[in-house]
ROMIRO-462223 format. One line per field, with one value per residue (C-alpha): residue number from 0; x, y, z. Coordinates in nm, 2 decimals, always signed. Layout:
nr (NUM;...)
east (X;...)
north (Y;...)
up (Z;...)
END
This chain:
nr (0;1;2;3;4;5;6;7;8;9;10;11;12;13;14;15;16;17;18;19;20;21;22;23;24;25;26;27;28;29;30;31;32;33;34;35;36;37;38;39;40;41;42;43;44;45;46;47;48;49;50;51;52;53;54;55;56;57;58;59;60;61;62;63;64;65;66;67;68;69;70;71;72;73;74;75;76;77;78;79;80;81;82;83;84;85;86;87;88;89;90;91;92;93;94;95;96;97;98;99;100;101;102;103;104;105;106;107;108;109;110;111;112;113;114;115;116;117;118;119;120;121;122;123;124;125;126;127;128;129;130;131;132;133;134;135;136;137;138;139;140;141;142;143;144;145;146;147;148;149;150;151;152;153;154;155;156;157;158;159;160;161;162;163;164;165;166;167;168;169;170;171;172;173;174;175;176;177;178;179;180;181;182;183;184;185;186;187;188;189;190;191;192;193;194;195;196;197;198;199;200;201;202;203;204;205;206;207;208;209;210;211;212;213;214;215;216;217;218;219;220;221;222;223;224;225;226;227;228;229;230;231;232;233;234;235;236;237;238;239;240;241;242;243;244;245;246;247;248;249;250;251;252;253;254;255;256;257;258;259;260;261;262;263;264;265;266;267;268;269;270;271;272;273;274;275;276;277;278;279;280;281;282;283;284;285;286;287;288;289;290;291;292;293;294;295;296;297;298;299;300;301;302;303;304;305;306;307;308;309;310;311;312;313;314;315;316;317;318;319;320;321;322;323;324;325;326;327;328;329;330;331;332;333;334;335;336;337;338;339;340;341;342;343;344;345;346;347;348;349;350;351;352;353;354;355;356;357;358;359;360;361;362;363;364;365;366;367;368;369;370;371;372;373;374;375;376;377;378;379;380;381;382;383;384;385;386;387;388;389;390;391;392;393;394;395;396;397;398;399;400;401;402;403;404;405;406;407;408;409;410;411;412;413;414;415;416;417;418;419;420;421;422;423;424;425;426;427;428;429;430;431;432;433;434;435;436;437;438;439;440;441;442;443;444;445;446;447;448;449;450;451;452;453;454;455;456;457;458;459;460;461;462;463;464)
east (+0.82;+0.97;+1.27;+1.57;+1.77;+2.12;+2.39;+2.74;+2.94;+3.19;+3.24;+3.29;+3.56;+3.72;+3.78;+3.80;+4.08;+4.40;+4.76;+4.72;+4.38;+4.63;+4.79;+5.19;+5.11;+4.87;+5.17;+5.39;+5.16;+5.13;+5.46;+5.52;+5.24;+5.37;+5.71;+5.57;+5.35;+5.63;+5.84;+5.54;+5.51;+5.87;+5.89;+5.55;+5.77;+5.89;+5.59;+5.43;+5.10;+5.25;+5.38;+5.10;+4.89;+5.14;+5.15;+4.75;+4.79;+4.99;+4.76;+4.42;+4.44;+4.66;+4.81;+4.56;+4.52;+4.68;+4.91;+5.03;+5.37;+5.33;+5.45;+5.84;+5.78;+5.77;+5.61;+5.27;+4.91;+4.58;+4.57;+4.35;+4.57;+4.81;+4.63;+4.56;+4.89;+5.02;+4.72;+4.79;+5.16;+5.10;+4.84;+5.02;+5.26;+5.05;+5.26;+5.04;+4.85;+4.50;+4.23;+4.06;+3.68;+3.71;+3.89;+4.03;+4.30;+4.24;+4.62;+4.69;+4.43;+4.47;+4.86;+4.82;+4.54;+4.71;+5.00;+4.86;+4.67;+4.98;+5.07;+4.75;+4.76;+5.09;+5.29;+5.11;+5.32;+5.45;+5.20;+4.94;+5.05;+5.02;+4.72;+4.55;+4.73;+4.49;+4.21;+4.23;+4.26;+4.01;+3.72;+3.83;+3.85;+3.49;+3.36;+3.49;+3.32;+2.99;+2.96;+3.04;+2.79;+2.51;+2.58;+2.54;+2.82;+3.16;+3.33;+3.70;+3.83;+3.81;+3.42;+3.51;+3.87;+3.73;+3.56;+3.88;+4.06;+3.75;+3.77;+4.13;+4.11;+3.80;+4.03;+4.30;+4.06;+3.89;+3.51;+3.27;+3.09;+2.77;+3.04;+3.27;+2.89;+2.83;+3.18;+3.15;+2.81;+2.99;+3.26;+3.04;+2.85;+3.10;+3.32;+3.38;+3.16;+3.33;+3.34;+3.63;+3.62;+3.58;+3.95;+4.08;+3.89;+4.12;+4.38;+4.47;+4.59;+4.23;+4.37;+4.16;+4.03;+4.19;+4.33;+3.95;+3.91;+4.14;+4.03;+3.71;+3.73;+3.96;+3.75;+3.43;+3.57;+3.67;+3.34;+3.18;+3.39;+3.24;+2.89;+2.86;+2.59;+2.61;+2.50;+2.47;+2.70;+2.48;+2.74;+2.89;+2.53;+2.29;+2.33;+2.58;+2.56;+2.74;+3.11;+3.07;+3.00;+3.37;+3.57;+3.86;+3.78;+3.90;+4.15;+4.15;+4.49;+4.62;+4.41;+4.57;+4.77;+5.09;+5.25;+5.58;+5.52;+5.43;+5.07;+4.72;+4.63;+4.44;+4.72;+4.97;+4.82;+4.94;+5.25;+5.35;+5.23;+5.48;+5.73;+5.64;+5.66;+6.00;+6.17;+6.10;+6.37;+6.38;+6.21;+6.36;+6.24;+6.35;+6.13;+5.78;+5.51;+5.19;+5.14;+4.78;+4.68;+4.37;+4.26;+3.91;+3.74;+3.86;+4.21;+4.16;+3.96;+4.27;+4.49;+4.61;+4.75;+5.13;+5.12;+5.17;+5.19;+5.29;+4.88;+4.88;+5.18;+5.06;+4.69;+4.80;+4.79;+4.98;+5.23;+5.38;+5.32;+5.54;+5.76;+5.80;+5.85;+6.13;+6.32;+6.20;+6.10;+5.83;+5.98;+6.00;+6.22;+5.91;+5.69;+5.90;+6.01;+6.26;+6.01;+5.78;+6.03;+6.13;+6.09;+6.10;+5.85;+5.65;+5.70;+5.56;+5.24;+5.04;+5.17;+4.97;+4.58;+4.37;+4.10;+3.88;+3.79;+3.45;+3.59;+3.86;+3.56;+3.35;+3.64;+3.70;+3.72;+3.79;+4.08;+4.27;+4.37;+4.55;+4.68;+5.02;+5.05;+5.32;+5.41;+5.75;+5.88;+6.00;+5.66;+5.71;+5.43;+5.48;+5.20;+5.21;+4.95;+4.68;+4.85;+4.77;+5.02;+5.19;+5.14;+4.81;+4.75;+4.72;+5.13;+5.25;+5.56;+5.82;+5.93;+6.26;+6.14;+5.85;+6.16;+6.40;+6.10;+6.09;+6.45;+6.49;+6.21;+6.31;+6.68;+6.65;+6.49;+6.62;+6.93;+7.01;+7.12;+6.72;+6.62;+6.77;+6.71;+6.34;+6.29;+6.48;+6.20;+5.91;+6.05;+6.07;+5.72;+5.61;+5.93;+5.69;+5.88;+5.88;+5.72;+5.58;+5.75;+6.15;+5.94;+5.71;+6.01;+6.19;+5.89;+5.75;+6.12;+6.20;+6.36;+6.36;+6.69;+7.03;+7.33;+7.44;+7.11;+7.32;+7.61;+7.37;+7.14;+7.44;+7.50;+7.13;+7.09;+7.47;+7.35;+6.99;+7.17)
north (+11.48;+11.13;+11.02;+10.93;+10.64;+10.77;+10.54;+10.57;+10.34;+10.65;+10.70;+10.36;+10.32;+10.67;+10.41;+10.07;+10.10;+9.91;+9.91;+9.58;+9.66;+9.83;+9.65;+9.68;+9.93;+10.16;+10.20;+10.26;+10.51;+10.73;+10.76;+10.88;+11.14;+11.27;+11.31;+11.53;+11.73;+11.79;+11.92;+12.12;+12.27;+12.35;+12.55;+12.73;+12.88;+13.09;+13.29;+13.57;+13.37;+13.14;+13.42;+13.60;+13.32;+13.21;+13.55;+13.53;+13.19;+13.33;+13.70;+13.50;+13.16;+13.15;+12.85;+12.81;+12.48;+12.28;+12.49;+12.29;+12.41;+12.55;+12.35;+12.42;+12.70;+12.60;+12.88;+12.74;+12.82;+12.66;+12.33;+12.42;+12.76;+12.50;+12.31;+12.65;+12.76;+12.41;+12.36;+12.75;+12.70;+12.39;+12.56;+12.86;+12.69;+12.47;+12.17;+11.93;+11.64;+11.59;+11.37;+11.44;+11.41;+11.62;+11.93;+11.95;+11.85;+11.66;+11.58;+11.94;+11.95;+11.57;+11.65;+11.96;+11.81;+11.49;+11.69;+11.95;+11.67;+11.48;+11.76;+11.73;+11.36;+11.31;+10.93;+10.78;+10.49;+10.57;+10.33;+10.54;+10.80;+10.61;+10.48;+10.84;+11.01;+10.69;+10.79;+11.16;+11.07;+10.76;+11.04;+11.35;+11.23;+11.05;+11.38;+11.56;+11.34;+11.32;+11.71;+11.76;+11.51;+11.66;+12.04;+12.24;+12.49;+12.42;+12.48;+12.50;+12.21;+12.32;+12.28;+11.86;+11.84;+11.98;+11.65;+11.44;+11.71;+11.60;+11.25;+11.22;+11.42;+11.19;+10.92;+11.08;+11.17;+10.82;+10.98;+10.73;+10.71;+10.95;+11.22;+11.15;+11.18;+11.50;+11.63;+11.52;+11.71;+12.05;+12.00;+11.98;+12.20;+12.46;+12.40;+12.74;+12.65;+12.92;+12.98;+12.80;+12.93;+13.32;+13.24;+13.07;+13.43;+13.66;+13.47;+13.58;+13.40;+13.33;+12.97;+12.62;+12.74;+12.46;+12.62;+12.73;+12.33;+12.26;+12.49;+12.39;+12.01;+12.07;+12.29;+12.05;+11.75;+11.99;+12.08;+11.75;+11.65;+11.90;+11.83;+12.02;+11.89;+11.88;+11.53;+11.45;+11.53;+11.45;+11.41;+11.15;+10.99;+11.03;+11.16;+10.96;+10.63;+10.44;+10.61;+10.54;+10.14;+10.01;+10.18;+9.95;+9.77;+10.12;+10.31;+10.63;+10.74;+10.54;+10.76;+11.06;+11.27;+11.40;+11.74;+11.76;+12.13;+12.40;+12.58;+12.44;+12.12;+12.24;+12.38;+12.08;+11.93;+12.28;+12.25;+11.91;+11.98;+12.31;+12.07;+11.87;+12.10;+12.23;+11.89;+11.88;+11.91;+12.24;+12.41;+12.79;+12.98;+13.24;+13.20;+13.18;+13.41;+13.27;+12.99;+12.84;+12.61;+12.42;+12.30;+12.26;+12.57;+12.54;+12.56;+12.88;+13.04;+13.05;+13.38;+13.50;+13.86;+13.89;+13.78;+14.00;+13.77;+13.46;+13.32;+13.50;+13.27;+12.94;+12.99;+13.09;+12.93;+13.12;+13.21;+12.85;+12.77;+13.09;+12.92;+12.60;+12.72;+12.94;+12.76;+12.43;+12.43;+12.53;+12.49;+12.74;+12.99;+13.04;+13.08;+13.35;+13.68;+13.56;+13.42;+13.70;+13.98;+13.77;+14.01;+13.74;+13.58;+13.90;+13.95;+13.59;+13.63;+13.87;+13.60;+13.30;+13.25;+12.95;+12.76;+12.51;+12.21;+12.01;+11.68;+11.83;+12.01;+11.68;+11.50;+11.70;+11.71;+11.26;+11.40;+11.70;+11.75;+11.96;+12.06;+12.33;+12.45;+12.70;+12.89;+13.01;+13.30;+13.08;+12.96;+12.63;+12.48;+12.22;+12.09;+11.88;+11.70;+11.57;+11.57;+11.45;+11.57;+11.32;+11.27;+11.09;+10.70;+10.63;+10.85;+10.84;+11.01;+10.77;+10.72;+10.85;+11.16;+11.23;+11.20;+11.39;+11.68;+11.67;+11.66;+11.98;+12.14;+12.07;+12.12;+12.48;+12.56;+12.42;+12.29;+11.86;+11.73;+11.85;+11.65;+11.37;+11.37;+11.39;+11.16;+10.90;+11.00;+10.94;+10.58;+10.47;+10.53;+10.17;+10.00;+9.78;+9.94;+10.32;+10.65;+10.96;+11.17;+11.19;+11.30;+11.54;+11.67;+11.76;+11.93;+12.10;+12.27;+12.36;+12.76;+12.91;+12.79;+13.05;+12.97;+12.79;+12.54;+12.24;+12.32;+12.43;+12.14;+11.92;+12.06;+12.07;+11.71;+11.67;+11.81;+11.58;+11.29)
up (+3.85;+3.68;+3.93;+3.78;+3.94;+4.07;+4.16;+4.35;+4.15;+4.10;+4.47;+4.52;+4.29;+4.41;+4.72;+4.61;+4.35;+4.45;+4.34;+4.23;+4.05;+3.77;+3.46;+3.45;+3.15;+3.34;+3.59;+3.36;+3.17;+3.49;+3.50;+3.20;+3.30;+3.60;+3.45;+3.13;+3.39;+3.59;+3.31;+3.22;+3.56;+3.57;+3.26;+3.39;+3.70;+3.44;+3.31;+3.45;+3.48;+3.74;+3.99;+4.02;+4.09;+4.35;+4.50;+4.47;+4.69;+4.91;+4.98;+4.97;+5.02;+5.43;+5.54;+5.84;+6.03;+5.81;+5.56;+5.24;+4.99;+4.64;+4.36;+4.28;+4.51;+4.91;+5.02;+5.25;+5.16;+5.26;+5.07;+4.83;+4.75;+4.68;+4.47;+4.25;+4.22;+4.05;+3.83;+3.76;+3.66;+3.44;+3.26;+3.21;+2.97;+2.72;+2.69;+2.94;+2.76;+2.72;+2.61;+2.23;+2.31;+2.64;+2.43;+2.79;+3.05;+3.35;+3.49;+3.51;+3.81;+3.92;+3.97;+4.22;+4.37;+4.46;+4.57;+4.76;+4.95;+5.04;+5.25;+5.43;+5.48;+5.48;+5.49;+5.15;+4.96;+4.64;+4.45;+4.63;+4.49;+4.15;+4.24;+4.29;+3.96;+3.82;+3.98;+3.86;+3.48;+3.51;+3.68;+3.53;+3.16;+3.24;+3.36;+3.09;+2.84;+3.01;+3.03;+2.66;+2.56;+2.80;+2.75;+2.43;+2.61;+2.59;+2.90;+3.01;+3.14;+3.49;+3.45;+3.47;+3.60;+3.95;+4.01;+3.96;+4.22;+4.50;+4.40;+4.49;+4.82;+4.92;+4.87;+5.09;+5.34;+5.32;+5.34;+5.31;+5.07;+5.15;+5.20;+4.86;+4.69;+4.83;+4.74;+4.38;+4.38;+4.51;+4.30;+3.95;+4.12;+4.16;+3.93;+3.65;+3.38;+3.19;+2.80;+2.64;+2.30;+2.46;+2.56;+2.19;+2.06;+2.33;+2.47;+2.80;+3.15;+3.24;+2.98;+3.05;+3.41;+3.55;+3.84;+3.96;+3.90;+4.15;+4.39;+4.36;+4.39;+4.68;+4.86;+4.79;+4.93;+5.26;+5.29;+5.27;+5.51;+5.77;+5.65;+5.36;+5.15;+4.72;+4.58;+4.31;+4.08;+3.76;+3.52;+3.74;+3.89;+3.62;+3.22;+3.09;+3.22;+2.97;+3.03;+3.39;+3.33;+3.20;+3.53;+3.63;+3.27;+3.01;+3.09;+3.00;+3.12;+2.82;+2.57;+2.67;+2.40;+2.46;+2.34;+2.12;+2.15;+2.40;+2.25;+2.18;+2.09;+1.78;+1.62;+1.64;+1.34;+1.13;+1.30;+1.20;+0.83;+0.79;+0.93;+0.68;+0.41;+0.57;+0.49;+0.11;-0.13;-0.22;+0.02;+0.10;+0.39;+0.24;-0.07;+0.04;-0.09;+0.03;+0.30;+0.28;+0.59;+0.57;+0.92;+1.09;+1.24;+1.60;+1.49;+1.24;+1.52;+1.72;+1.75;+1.46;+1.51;+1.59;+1.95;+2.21;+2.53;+2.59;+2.57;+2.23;+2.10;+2.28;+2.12;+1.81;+1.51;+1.23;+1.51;+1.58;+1.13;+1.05;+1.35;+1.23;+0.86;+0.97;+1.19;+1.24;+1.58;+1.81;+2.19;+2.52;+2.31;+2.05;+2.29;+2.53;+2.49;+2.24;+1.97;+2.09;+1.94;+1.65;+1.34;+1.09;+1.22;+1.25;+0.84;+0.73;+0.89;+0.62;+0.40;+0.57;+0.50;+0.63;+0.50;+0.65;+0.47;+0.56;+0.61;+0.85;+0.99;+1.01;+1.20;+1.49;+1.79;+1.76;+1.51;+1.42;+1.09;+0.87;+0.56;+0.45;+0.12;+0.06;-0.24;-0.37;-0.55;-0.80;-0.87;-0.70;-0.49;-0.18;-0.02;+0.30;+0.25;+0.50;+0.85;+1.21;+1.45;+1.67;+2.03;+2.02;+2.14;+1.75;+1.68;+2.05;+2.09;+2.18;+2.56;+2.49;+2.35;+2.63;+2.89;+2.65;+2.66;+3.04;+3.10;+2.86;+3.05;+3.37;+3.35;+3.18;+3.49;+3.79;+3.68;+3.51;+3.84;+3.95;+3.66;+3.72;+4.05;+3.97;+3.76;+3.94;+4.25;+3.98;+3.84;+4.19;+4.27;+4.19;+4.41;+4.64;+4.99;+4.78;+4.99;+4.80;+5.07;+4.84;+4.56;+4.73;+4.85;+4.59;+4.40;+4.66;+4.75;+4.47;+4.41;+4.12;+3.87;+3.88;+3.71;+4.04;+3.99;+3.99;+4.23;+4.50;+4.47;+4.52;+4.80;+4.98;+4.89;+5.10;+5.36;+5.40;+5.33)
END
């Protein structure tokens, strides 16, 4: 058998990366992640998705010998029960950012991971908190890459994102380097290589598998530490050498997109082209007859039935056009039961066909196109024209509107002064003298939001001071 030279650049970096390792803009740029995750994660308490994988945590996962609290939940679980139940409540409402050529999500595990191992290893600095929200996009984002481009399967995120998740508990643990091998190895290994496109056919809360990511990298890097054997991980060691080469040089965390609306990547494109189409002169919701949307086959292969659930709406693709047409939004309200029982909505879907053009076709997944033709009863035709949503590195979303997103997200939840509160914790992270520990607290405390939200947390923060 030929042998095939492996290396442990990966691990080494999983160790060696340093606070002062990071340009002022990669600090700045985790940041802004954290604070969109968060605000993802808080509007995820909501859904149905999010308790049951809680109570899941909380029946099957115990606390044991060193228990760890849900995200904006409290309740204790085994760390790696933790780590499930936050990647579970991002993912459960699809407004978390992403990277284009993994067709996946890496902070949605990185985030929980990192968190739930803070409660493990308790005492870390603020910038080493930074630091290791780094580390999960700079692996994770890698990993994702490297499995697309060495497997003819395309697997949910969680397939990848579970190696970021070991990564950062190695680090927290400070394995050597042996050990942080053989947890990347497990991880990969273990990680749910399941069928991505099975879930865009029936959506259901099974989503990006993300929260099986977490579980798994968190539960590889525990074993390694007691012995366990798994290297290598050959994504990471061996079949893509060439995305491993520029870490600490590229950073990925900067290629990340953002999302100006809660549902699938794939059909943001759509969505800003109906918007489009929405601000024309002359354009009357109440005079379409036929809405064509041209977009590449990923994006019509998404749901396009009157949505049922909640995953219906958020990987659907006529869903959040007919939304955007009507009422020139897609947010929380479109998504939930609300949007869910909206009968207008229900009535412009037989109206909508897609079609998918070859170039649109030819240019995914490095970008996501699409096109929104609508006919009137009057006979009038507006077209959109060739579209790319906003949110990615090329049409980033402006800093003011990613905080304006998490501050509506957050505050519909737990209440402004939570918000505020929040993000003050996250923009201190980088103060040179700055603990994790204010933060962790307040995100891992967390109850879910009454009409008293902001009165009550008043008073509980009173009473710590």
């Amino acid at each position: 058998m030929m042998h095939v030279p492996l290396n442990d650049d990966v691990s080494r970096f999983t160790h060696a990366l340093l606070f002062n390792m990071l340009p002022d803009a990669i600090v700045r740029d985790a940041q802004r992640r954290l604070l969109d995750l968060f605000g993802v994660a808080a509007a995820g308490t909501s859904t149905r998705m999010s308790a049951l994988a809680r109570e899941h945590a909380l029946d099957c996962f115990a606390a044991g010998r060193t228990p760890a609290r849900m995200l904006f939940d409290g309740r204790r679980v085994s760390v790696a029960g933790a780590a499930f139940a936050g990647a579970a409540t991002i993912d459960s409402f699809d407004g978390h950012d992403g990277h284009a050529l993994t067709k996946g999500h890496a902070g949605v595990t990185a985030l929980p991971a990192l968190l739930a191992m803070t409660e493990r290893v308790p005492g870390i600095s603020g910038r080493e908190f930074i630091v290791q929200t780094v580390l999960g996009y700079e692996i994770g984002t890698r990993a994702g890459m490297a499995l697309h481009a060495t497997s003819r399967e395309y697997h949910t995120s969680g397939a990848w994102n579970a190696i970021a998740a070991a990564a950062i508990a190695s680090r927290a643990m400070k394995l050597d380097l042996a050990t942080t091998r053989h947890a990347l190895g497990i991880a990969e290994y273990h990680g749910p290589r399941s069928d991505m496109m099975r879930c865009i056919d029936h959506p259901t809360m099974l989503k990006d598998g993300s929260s099986w990511g977490a579980l798994a990298g968190i539960s590889a890097a525990l074993l390694a530490s007691r012995g366990f054997t798994g290297a290598p991980a050959t994504t990471v060691e061996r079949d893509a050498p060439a995305l491993w080469s520029d870490l600490g040089e590229r950073w990925f965390i900067l290629e990340q997109y953002v999302k100006p609306y809660p549902v699938c990547r794939w059909a943001h494109a759509a969505i800003a082209a109906a918007l489009a189409v929405r601000a024309q002169d002359g354009f009357d919701e109440m005079n379409i007859a036929r809405v064509e949307v041209q977009t590449f086959h990923q994006a019509a292969r998404l749901w396009s039935a009157v949505p049922r659930t909640t995953e219906e709406a958020q990987y659907g693709l006529l869903f959040p056009v007919a939304a955007a047409l009507l009422h020139g939004r897609v947010d929380a309200e479109t998504i939930g039961d609300l949007g869910l029982a909206d009968p207008s909505l229900h009535a412009l879907l037989p109206r909508i066909v897609t079609r998918e053009p070859a170039a649109f076709n030819a240019a995914f997944p490095a970008e996501r196109w699409a096109r929104v033709i609508v006919d009137l009863h009057d006979g009038r035709r507006l077209d959109s024209g060739a579209i790319q949503a906003s949110g990615d590195p090329e049409r980033p979303m402006t800093p003011a509107d990613e905080r304006a997103k998490f501050r509506v997200l957050t505050g519909a939840r737990f209440g402004d002064a939570f918000a505020h509160a929040l993000e003050a914790a996250v923009d201190a992270l980088a103060e040179p003298d700055a603990r994790a520990a204010p933060l962790c607290e307040l995100v891992l405390t967390a109850s879910p939001f009454n009409e008293h939200a902001d009165a009550e947390f008043a008073e509980a923060q009173a009473t710590t001071s």
